[in-house]
C-alpha positions in Angstrom: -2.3 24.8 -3.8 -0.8 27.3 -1.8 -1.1 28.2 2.0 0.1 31.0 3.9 3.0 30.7 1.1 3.7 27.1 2.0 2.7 23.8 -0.3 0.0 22.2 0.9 0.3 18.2 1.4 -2.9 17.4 1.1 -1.7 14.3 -0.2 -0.5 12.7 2.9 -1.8 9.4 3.7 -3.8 8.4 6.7 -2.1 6.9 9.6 -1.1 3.2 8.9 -2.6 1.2 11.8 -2.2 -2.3 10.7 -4.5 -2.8 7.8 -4.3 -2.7 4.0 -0.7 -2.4 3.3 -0.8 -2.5 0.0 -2.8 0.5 -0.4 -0.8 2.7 2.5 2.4 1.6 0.9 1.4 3.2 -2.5 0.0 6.4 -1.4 3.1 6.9 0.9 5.2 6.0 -2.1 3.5 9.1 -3.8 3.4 11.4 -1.1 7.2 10.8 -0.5 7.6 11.7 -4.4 5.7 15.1 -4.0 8.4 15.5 -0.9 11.2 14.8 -3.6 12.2 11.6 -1.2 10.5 8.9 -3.3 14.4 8.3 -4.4 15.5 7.2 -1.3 13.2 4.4 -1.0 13.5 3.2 -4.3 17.3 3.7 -4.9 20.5 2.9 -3.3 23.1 5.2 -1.6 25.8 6.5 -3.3 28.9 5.3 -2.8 32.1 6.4 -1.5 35.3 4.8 -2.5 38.8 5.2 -2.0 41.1 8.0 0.0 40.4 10.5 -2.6 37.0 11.2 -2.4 35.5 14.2 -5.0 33.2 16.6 -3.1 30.0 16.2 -5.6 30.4 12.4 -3.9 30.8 13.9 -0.5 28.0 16.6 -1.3 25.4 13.3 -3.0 25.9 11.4 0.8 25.4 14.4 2.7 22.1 14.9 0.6 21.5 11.0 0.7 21.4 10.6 4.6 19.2 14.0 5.2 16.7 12.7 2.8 16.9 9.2 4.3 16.2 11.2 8.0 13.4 12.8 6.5 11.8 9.9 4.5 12.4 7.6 7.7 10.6 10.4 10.0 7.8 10.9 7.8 7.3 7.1 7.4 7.3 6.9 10.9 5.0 9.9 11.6 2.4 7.8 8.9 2.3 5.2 11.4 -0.5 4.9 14.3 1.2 5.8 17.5 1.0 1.7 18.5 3.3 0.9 15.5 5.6 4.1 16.0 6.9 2.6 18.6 7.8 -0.7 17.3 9.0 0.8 14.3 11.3 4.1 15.7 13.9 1.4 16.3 14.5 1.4 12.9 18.2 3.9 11.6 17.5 3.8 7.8 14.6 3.9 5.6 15.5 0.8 4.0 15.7 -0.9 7.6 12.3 0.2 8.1 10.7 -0.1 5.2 11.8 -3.7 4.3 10.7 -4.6 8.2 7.2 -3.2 7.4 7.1 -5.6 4.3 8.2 -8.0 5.6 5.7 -8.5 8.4 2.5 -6.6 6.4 2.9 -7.9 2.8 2.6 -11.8 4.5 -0.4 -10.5 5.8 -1.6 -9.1 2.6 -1.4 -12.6 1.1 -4.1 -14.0 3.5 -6.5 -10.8 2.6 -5.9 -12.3 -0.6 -7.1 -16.2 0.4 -9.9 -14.1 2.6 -11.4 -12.2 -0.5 -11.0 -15.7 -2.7 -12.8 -17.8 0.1 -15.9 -14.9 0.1 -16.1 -15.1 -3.6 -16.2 -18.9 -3.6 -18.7 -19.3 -0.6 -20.9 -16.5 -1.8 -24.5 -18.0 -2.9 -27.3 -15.5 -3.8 -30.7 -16.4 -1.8 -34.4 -16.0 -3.2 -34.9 -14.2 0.3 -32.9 -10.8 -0.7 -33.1 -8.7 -3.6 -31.5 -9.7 -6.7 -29.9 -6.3 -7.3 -28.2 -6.0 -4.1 -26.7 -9.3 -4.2 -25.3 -8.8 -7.3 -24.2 -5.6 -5.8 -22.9 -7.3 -3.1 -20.8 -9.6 -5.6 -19.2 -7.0 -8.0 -17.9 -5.5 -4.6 -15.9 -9.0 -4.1 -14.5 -8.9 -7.6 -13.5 -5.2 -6.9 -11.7 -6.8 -4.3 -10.1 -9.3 -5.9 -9.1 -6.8 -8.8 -8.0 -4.0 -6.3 -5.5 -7.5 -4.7 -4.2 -7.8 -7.9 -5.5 -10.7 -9.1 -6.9 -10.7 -12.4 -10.8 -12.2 -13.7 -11.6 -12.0 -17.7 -15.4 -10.6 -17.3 -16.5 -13.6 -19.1 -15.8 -15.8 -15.9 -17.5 -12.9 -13.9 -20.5 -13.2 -15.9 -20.6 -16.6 -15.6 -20.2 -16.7 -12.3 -23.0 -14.5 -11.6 -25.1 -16.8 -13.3 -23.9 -19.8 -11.5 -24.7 -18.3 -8.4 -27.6 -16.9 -9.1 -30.6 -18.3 -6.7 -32.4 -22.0 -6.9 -35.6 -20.3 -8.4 -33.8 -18.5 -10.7 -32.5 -21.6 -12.9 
């Protein structure tokens, strides 16, 4: 779409503030490639070697590091004002992006063991409508899909008869 003759980033994720990494990370990784700076993050820097450097090798680093400025900033600019500040520190977007996994995909895996632990402790009750717990269930197993984890439906199914309520069996 265009705007006032400018593109329009609609696309931009919300402000990371600490929570579902995951999901941040891959909407930033597509908002970065509409930017044309998806590169940076997943590819290395070119390489200068030897006293005879070409200029297209010159010309690709120069390129390189203003992308890398801009992908850094706008990384940075995604993040709630509480993590900019612990994150600014940060020179290249490699720097920053493998600090950011490295404290926030750790704390993905335990949102993993969470959403296991409600799936295994959740028991439906004769008290509550049968429809919304079920409900209520599928909205785990979303979970667990949407961590990547994988259930064949035939175990879902089964397990929604297993924890189905006393009156029920």
């Amino acid at each position: 779409m265009e705007q006032s003759g400018k593109n329009s980033h609609s696309e931009k994720p919300q402000k990371f503030k600490g929570e579902d990494f995951k999901r941040w990370q891959q909407k930033m990784l597509f908002y970065l490639t509409t930017l044309n700076l998806a590169n940076v993050v997943t590819k290395t820097v070119p390489k200068a070697e030897g006293d005879n450097i070409p200029a297209e090798t010159l010309n690709a680093i120069s390129a390189w590091q203003h992308n890398d400025f801009l992908c850094r900033n706008y990384i940075l600019n995604a993040l709630d004002d509480s993590l900019y500040d612990v994150y600014a520190v940060f020179t290249t977007t490699k720097e920053l992006c493998e600090s950011l996994e490295k404290k926030y995909k750790t704390e993905d895996a335990g949102s993993k063991n969470f959403v296991v632990g409600k799936f295994l402790e959740f028991k439906m009750m004769d008290s509550k409508p049968i429809v919304n717990q079920v409900e209520d269930l599928q909205k785990i197993i979303h979970d667990i899909l949407a961590e990547g984890m994988k259930i064949s439906y035939s175990f879902q199914v089964a397990s929604i008869i297993e924890k189905l309520p006393p009156s029920w069996k």
